[in-house]
ROGU-803544 format. One line per 5 residues: number of its first residue (from 1); their letters; for each residue x, y, z of N, C-alpha, C, O. Coordinates in steps of 0.2 Angstrom, whole numbers, padded with zeros to 4 digits. Layout:
BEGIN
NUM) A) X,Y,Z,X,Y,Z,X,Y,Z,X,Y,Z; ...
//
This chain:
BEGIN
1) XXXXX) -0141,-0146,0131,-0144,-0139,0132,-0149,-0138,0126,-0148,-0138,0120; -0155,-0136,0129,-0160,-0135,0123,-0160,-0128,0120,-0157,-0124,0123; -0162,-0127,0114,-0163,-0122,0111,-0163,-0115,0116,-0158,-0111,0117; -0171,-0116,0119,-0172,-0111,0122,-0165,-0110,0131,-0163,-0105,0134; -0166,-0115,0131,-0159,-0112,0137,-0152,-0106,0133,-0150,-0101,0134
6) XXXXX) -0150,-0112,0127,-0145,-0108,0124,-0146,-0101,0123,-0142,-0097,0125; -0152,-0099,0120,-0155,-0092,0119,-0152,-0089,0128,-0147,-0086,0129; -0155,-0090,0131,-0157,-0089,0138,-0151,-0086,0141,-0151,-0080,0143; -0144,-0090,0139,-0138,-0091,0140,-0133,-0084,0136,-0129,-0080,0139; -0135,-0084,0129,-0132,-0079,0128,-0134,-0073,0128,-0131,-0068,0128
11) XXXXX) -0141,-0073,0130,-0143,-0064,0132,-0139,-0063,0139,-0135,-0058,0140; -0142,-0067,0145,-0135,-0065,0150,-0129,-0062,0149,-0128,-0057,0152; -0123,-0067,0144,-0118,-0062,0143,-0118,-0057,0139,-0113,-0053,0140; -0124,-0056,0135,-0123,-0050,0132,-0126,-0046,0137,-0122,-0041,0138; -0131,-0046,0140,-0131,-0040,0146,-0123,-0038,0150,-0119,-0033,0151
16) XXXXX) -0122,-0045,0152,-0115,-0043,0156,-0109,-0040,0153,-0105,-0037,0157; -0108,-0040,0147,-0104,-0039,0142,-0106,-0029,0139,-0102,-0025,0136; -0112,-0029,0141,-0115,-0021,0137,-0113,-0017,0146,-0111,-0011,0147; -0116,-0022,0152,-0115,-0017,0158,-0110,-0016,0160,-0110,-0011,0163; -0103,-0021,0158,-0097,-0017,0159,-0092,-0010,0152,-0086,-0009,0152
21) XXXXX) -0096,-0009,0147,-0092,-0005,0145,-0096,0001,0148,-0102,0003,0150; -0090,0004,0147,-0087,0009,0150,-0095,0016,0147,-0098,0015,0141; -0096,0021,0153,-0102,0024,0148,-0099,0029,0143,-0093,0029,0144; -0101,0033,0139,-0097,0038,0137,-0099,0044,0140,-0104,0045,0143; -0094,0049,0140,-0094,0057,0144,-0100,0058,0142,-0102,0055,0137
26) XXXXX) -0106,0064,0146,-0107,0068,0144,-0108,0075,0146,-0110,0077,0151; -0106,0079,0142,-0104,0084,0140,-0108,0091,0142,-0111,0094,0137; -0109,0092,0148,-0114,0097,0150,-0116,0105,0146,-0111,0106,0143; -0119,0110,0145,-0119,0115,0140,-0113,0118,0145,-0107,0120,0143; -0115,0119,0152,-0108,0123,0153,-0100,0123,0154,-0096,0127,0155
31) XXXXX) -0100,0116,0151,-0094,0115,0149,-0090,0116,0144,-0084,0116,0143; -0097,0117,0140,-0097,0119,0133,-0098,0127,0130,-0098,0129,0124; -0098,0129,0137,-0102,0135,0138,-0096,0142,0135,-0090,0140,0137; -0096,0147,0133,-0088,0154,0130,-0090,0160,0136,-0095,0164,0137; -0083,0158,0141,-0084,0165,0145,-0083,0170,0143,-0085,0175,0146
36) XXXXX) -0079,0171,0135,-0076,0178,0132,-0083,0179,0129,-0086,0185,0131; -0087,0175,0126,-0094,0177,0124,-0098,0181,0128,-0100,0186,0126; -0098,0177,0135,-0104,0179,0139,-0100,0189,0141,-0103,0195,0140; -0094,0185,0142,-0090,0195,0144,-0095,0197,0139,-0100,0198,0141; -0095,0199,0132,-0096,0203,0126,-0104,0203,0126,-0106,0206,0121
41) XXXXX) -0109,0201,0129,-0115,0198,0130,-0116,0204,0135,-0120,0209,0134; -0114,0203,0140,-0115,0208,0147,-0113,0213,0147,-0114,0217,0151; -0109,0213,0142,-0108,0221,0139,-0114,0224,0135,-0116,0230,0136; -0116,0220,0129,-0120,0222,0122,-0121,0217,0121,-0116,0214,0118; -0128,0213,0122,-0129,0208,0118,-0133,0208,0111,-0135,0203,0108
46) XXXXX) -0134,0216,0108,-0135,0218,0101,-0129,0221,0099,-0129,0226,0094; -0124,0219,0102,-0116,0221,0099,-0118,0218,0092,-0122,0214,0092; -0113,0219,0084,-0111,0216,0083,-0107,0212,0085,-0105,0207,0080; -0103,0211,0090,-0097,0207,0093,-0103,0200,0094,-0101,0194,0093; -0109,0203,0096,-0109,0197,0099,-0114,0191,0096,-0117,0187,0099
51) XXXXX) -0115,0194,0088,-0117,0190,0085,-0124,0193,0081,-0127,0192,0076; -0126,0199,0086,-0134,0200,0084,-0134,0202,0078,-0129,0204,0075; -0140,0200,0075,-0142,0201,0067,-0145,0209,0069,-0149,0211,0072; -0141,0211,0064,-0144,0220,0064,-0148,0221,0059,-0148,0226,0057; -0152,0216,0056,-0157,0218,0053,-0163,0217,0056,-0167,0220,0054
56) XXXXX) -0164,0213,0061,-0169,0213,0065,-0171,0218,0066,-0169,0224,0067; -0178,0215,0067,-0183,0221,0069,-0184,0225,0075,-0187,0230,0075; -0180,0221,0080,-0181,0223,0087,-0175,0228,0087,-0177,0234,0089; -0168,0230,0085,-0162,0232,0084,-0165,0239,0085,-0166,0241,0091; -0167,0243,0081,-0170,0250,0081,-0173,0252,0090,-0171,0258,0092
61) XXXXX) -0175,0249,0094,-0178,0250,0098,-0174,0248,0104,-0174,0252,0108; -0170,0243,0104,-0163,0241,0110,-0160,0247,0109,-0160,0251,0113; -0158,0249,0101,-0153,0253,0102,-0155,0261,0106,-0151,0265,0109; -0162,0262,0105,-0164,0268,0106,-0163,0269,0114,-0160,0274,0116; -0166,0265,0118,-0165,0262,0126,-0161,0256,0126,-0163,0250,0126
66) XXXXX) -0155,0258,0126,-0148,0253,0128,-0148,0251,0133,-0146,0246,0134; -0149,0255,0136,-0147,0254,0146,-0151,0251,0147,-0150,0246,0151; -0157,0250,0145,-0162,0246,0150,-0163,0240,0148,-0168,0236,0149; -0157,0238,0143,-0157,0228,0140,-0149,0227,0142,-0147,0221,0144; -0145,0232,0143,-0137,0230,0144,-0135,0227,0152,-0135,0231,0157
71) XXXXX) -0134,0221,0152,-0132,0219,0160,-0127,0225,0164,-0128,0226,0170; -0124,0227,0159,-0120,0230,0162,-0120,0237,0166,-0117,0240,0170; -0127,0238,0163,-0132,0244,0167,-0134,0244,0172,-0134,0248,0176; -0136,0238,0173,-0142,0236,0181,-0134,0234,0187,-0132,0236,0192; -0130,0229,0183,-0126,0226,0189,-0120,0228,0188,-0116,0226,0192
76) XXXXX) -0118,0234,0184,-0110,0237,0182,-0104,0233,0179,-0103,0226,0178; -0099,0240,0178,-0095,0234,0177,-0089,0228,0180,-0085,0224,0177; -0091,0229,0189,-0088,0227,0193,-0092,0222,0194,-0090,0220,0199; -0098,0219,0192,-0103,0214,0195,-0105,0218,0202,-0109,0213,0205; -0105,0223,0207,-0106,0224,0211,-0113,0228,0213,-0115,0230,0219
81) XXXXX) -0114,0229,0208,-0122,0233,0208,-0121,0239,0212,-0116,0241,0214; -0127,0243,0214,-0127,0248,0220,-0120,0249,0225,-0116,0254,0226; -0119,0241,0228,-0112,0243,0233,-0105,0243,0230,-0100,0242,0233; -0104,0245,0225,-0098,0245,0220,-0098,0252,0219,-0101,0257,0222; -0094,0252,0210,-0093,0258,0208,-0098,0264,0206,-0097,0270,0206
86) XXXXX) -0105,0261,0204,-0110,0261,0201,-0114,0266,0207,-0120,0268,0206; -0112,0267,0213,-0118,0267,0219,-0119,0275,0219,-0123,0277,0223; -0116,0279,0213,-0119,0286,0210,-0122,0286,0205,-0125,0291,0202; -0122,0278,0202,-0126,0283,0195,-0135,0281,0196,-0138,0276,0196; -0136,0287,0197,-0142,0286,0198,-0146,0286,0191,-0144,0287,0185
91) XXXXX) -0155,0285,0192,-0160,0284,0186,-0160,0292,0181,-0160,0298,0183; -0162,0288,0175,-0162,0295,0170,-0169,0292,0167,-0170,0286,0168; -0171,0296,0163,-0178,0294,0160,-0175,0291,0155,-0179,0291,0150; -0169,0287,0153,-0164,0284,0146,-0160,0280,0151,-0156,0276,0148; -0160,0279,0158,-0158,0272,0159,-0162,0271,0169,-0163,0275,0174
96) XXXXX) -0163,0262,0167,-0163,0262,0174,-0161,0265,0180,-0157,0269,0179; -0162,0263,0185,-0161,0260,0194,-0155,0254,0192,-0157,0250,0188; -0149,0254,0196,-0145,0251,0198,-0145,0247,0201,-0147,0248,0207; -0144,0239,0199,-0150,0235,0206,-0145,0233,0210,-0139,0231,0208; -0146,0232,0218,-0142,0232,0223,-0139,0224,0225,-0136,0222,0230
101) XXXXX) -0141,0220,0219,-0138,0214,0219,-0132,0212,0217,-0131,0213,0211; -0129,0211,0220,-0121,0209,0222,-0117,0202,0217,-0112,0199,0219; -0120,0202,0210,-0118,0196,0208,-0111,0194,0206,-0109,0189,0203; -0109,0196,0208,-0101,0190,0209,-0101,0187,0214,-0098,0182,0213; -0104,0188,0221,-0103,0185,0224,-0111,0179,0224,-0111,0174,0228
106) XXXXX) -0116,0182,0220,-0120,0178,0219,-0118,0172,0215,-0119,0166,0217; -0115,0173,0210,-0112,0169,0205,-0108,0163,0210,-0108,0157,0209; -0105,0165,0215,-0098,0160,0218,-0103,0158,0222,-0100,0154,0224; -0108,0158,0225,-0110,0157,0228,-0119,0152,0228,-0122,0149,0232; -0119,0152,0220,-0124,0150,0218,-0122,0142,0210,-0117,0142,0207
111) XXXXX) -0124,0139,0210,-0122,0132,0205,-0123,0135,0198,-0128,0139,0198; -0119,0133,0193,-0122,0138,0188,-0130,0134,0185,-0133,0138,0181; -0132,0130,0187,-0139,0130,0185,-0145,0132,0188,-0150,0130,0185; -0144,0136,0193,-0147,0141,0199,-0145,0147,0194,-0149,0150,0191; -0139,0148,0194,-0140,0156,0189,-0144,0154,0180,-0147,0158,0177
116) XXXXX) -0144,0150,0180,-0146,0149,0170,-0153,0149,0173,-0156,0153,0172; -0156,0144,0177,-0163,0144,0180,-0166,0153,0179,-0171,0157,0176; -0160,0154,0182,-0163,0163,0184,-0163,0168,0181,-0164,0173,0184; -0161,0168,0175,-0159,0170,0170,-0165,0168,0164,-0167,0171,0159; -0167,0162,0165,-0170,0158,0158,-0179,0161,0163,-0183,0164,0160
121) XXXXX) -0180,0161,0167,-0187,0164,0173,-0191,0168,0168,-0187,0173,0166; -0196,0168,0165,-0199,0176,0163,-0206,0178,0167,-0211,0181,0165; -0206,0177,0174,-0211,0178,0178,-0207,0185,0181,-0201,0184,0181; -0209,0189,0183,-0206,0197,0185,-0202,0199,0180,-0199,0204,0180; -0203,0195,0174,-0197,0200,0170,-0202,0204,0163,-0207,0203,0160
126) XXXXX) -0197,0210,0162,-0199,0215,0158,-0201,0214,0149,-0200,0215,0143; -0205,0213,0152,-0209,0211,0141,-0206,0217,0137,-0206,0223,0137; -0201,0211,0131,-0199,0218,0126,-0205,0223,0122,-0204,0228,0119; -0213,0221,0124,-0218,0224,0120,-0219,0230,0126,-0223,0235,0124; -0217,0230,0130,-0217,0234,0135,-0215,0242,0134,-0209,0241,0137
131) XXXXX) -0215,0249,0132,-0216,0254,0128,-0211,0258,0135,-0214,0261,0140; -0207,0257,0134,-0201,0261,0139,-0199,0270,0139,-0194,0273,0141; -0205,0272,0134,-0205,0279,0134,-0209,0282,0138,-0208,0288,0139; -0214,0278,0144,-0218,0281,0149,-0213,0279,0155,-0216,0276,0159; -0203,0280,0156,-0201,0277,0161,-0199,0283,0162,-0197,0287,0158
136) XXXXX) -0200,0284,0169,-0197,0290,0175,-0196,0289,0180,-0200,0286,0183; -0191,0290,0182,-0188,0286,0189,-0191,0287,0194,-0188,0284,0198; -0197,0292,0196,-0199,0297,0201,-0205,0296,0199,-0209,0297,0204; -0208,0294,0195,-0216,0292,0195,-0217,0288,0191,-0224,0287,0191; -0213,0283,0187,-0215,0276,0184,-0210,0273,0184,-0208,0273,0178
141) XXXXX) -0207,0269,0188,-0198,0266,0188,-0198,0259,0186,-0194,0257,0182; -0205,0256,0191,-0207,0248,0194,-0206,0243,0185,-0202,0239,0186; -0209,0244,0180,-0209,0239,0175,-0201,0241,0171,-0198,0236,0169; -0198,0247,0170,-0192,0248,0167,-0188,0245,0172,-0185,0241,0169; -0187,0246,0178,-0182,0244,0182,-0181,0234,0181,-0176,0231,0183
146) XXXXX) -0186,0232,0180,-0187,0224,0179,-0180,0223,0176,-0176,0228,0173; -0179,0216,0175,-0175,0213,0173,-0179,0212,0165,-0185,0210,0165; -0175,0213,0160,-0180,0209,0153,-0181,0202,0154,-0179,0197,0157; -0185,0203,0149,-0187,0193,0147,-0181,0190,0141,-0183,0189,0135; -0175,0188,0144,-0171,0189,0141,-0172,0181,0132,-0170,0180,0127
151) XXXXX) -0176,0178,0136,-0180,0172,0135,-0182,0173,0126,-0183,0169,0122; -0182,0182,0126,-0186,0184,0121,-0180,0188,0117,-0181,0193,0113; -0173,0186,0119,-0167,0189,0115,-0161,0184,0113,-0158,0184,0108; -0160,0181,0119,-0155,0176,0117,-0157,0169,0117,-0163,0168,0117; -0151,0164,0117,-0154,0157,0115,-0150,0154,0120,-0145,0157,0122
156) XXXXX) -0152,0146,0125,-0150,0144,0129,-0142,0145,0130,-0139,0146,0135; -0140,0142,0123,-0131,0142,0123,-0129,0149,0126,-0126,0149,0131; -0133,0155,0123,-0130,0162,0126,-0130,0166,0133,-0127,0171,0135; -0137,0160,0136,-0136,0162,0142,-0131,0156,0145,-0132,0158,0151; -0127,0151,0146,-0124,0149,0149,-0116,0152,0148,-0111,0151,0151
161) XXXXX) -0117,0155,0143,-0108,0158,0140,-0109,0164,0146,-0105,0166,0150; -0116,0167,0148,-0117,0173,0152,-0117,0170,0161,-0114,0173,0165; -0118,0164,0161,-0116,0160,0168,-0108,0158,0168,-0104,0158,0173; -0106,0156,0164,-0100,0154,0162,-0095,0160,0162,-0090,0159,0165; -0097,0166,0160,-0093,0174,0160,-0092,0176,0167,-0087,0178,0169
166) XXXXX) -0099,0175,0173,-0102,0177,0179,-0097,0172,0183,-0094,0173,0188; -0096,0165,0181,-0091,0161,0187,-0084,0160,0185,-0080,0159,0190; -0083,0160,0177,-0074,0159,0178,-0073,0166,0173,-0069,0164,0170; -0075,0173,0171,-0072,0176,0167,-0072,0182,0171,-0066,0185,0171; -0076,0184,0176,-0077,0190,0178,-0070,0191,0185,-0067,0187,0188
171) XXXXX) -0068,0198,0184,-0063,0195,0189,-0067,0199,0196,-0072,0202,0195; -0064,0199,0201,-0065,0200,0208,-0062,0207,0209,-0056,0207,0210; -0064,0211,0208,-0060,0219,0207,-0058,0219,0213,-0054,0224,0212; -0057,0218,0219,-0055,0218,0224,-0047,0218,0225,-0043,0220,0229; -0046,0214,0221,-0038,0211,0218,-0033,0215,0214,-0027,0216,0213
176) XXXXX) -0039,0218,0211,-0035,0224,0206,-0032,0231,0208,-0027,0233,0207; -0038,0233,0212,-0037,0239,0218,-0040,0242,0223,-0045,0240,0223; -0039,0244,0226,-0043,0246,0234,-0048,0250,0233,-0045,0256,0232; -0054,0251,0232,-0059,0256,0233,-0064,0258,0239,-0069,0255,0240; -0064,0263,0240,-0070,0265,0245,-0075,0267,0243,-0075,0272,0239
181) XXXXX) -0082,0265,0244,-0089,0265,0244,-0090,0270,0249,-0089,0268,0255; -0092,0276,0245,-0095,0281,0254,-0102,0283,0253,-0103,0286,0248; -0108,0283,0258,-0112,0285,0256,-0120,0278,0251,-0120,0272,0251; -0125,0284,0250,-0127,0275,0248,-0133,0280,0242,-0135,0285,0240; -0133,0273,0239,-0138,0274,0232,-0143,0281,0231,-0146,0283,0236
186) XXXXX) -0144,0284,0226,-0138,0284,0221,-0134,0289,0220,-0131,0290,0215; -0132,0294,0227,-0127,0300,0228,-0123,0296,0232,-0120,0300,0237; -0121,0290,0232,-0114,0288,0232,-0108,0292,0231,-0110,0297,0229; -0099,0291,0232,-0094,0292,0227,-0091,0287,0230,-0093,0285,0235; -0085,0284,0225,-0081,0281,0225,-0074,0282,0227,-0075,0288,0227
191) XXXXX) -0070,0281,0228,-0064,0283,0229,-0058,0278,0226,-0057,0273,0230; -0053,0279,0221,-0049,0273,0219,-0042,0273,0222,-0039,0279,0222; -0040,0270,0224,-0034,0269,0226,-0029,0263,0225,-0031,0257,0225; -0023,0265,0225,-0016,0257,0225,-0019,0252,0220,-0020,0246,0221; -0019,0256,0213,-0021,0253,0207,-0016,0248,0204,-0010,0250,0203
196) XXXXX) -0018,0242,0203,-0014,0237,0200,-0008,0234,0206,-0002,0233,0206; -0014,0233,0210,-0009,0231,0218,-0006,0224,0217,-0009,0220,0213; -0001,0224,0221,0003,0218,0219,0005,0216,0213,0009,0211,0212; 0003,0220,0206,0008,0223,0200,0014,0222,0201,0017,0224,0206; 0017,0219,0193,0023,0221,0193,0025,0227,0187,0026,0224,0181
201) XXXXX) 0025,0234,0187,0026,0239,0181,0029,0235,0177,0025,0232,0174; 0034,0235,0177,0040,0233,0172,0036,0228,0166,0037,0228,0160; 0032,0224,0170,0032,0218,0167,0022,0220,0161,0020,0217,0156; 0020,0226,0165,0014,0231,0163,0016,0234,0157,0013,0233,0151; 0021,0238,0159,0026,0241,0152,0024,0237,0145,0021,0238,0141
206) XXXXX) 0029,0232,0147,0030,0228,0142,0023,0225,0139,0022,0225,0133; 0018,0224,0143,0010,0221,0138,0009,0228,0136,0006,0230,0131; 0010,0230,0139,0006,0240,0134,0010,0238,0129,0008,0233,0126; 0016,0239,0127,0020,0241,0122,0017,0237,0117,0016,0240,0112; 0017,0230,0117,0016,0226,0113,0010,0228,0111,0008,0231,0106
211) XXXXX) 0006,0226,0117,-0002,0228,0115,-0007,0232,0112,-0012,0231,0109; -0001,0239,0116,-0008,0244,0118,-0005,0251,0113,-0008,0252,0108; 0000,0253,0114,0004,0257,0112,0004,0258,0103,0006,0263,0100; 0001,0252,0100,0002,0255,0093,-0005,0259,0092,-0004,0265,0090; -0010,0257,0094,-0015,0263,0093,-0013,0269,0100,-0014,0275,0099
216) XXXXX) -0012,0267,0105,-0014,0273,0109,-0010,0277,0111,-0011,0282,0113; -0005,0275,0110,0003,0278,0107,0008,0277,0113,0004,0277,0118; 0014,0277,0114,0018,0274,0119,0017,0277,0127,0018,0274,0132; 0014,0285,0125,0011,0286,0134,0004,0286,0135,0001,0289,0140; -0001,0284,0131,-0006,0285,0132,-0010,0288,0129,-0016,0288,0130
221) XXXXX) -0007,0292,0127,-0011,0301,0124,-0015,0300,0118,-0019,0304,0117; -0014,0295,0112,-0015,0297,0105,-0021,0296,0105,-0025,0300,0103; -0024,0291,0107,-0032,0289,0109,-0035,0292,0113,-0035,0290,0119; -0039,0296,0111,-0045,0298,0120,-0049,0294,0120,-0052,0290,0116; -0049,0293,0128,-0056,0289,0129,-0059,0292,0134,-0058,0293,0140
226) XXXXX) -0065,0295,0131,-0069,0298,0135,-0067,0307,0137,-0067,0310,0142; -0063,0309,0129,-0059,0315,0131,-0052,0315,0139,-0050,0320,0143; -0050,0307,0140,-0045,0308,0143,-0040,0302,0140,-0042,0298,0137; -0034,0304,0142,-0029,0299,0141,-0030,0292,0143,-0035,0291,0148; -0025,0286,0139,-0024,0279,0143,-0027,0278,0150,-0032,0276,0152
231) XXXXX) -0021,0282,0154,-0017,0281,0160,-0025,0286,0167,-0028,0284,0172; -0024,0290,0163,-0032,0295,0167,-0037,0293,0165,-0041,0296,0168; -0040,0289,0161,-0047,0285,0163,-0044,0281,0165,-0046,0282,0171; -0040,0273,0166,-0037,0270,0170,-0039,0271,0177,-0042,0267,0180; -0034,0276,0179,-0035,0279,0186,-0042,0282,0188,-0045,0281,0194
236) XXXXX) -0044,0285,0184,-0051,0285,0183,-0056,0282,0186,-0059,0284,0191; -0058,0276,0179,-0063,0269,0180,-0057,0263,0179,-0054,0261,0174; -0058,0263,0183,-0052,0256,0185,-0057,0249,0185,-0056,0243,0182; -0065,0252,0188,-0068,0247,0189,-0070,0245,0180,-0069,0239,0178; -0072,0249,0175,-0072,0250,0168,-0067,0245,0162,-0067,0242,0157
241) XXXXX) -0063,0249,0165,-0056,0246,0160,-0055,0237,0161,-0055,0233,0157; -0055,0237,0166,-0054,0229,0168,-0058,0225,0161,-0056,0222,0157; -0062,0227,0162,-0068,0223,0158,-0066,0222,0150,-0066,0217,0146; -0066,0229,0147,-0065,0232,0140,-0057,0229,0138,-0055,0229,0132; -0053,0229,0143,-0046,0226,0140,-0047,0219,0140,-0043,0216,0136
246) XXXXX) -0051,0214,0142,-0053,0208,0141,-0057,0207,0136,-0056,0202,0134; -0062,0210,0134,-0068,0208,0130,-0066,0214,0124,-0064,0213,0118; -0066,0219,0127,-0064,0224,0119,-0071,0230,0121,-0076,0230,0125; -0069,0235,0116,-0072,0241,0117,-0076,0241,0111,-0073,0244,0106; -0084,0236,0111,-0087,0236,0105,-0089,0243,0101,-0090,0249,0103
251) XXXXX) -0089,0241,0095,-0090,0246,0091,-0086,0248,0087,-0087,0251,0081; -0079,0247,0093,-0070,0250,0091,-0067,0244,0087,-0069,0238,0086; -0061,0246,0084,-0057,0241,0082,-0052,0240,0088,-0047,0238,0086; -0053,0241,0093,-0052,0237,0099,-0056,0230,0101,-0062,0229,0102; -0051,0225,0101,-0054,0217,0103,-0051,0215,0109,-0047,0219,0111
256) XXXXX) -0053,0211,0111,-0050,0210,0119,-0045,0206,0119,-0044,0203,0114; -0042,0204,0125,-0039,0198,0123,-0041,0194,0130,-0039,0195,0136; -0047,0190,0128,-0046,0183,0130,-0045,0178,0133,-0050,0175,0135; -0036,0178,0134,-0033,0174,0138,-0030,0178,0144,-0027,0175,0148; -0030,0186,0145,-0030,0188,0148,-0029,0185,0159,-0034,0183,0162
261) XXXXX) -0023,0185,0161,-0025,0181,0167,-0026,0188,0174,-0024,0193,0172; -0028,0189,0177,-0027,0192,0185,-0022,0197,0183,-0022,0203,0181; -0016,0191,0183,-0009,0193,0188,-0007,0197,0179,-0002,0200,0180; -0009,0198,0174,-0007,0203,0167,-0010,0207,0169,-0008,0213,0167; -0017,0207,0172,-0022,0215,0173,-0017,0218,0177,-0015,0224,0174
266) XXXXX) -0016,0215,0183,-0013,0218,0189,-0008,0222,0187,-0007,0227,0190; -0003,0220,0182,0004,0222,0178,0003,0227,0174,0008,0230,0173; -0003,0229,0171,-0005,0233,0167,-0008,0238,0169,-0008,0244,0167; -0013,0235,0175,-0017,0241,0180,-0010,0247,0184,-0010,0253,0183; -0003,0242,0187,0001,0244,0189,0007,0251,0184,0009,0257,0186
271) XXXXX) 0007,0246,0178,0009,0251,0175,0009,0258,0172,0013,0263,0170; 0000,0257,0171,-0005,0263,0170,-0004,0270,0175,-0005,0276,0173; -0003,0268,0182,-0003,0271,0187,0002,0277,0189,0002,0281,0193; 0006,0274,0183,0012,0281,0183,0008,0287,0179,0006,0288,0174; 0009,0291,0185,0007,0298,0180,0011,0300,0176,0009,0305,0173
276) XXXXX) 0019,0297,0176,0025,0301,0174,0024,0298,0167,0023,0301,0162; 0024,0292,0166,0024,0288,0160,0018,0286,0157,0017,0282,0153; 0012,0291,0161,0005,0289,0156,0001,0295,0160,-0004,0294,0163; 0005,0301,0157,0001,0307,0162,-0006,0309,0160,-0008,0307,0155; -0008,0312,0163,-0019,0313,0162,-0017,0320,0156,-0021,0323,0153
//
């Protein structure tokens, strides 16, 4: 065998030899992606919780118009926009229109890089140079009502932990409790009922106690929220508390927890609903 065959000979096995190892994983961003993140992001993504530098320049101006960069304004805190809980609060010259898009069920229904696509988009979307002091719900709504350019706030990681919060964090409030939608945008009302269904109290009890009960005191009463007890905002905003018992109530030294599943909300919603043991 000549020289050059021998060459010839051992590159073949080395090709053969490189095409059977194995490839290594790759690791997509949303795999990689924090649903507890995204929860605190779709709350406040100029929370401190959520990382923002509050010395930023832009800070002073988010804060001044909140509602009109908070996800949780346009789509609530049930993800269900307009046909949820939200389908009264109508516009104020200090916060949008309510948008009638249904994203939970968009989220399940859509791959998460259709939502990150949609989200990363800055064509229809609201330029932060944009002066949201000429917004009125009744004769200038159209450019506040946009979606921001959010392109121009977060970075790609934090919009996937926001697709990642939209497909495995958010829950399906339907599971938690029964509610009626009467009426339509934005003199809507709501109606709650059979809070924390398929709860088991006892087992509710016991997570308040451990959890809840050192700040808010063992029936609910020691903390107001919102000038009402535990148990009566609860009952309340059902749709609301879901959210803040998992991510936390920025601001507060309330933090969420987390690891939080369904079937602990449901025990917690369930045991909330005693008037006797968590009266308004």
């Amino acid at each position: 065998m000549n020289i050059k065959s021998l060459i010839f000979s051992m590159l073949i096995i080395a090709a053969i030899f490189t095409g059977c190892k194995e490839d290594e994983p790759i690791t997509s961003p949303y795999e990689t992606a924090d649903a507890a993140k995204g929860g605190i992001l779709y709350d406040n993504f100029f929370a401190v919780e959520a990382g923002w530098d509050t010395t930023s320049a832009s800070t002073a101006t988010l804060k001044a118009k909140a509602d009109f960069f908070r996800c949780k304004q346009c789509h609530a805190w049930d993800l269900l926009g307009t046909a949820g809980s939200y389908n009264n609060r109508g516009p104020k010259t200090s916060r949008p229109n309510v948008n009638a898009l249904n994203i939970y069920d968009l989220a399940h229904s859509k791959t998460a890089q259709e939502l990150f696509d949609a989200m990363k988009k800055t064509e229809g979307r609201r330029a932060f140079s944009y002066d949201l002091i000429a917004y009125d719900p009744a004769t200038n709504a159209t450019e506040g009502d946009k979606m921001p350019n959010y392109n121009e706030y977060l970075t790609d990681a934090q919009l996937w932990d926001l697709v990642k919060f939209m497909k495995e964090g958010a829950f399906d409030v339907s599971n938690l409790y029964d509610a009626t939608y009467s009426g339509t945008y934005p003199t809507g009302s709501t109606t709650f009922a059979n809070i924390g269904k398929g709860g088991n109290s006892a087992a509710g009890n016991t997570y308040y106690a451990a959890n809840c009960a050192a700040c808010h005191g063992a029936d609910g009463a020691l903390i107001l929220v919102e000038d009402m007890t535990v148990g009566k905002f609860t009952r309340k905003k059902p749709n609301e508390v879901q959210h803040k018992v998992i991510y936390g109530q920025l601001g507060s030294l309330m933090v969420g927890n987390f690891t939080m599943t369904e079937a602990n909300m449901k025990d917690l919603y369930k045991a909330l609903s005693d008037e006797t043991n968590f009266p308004d």
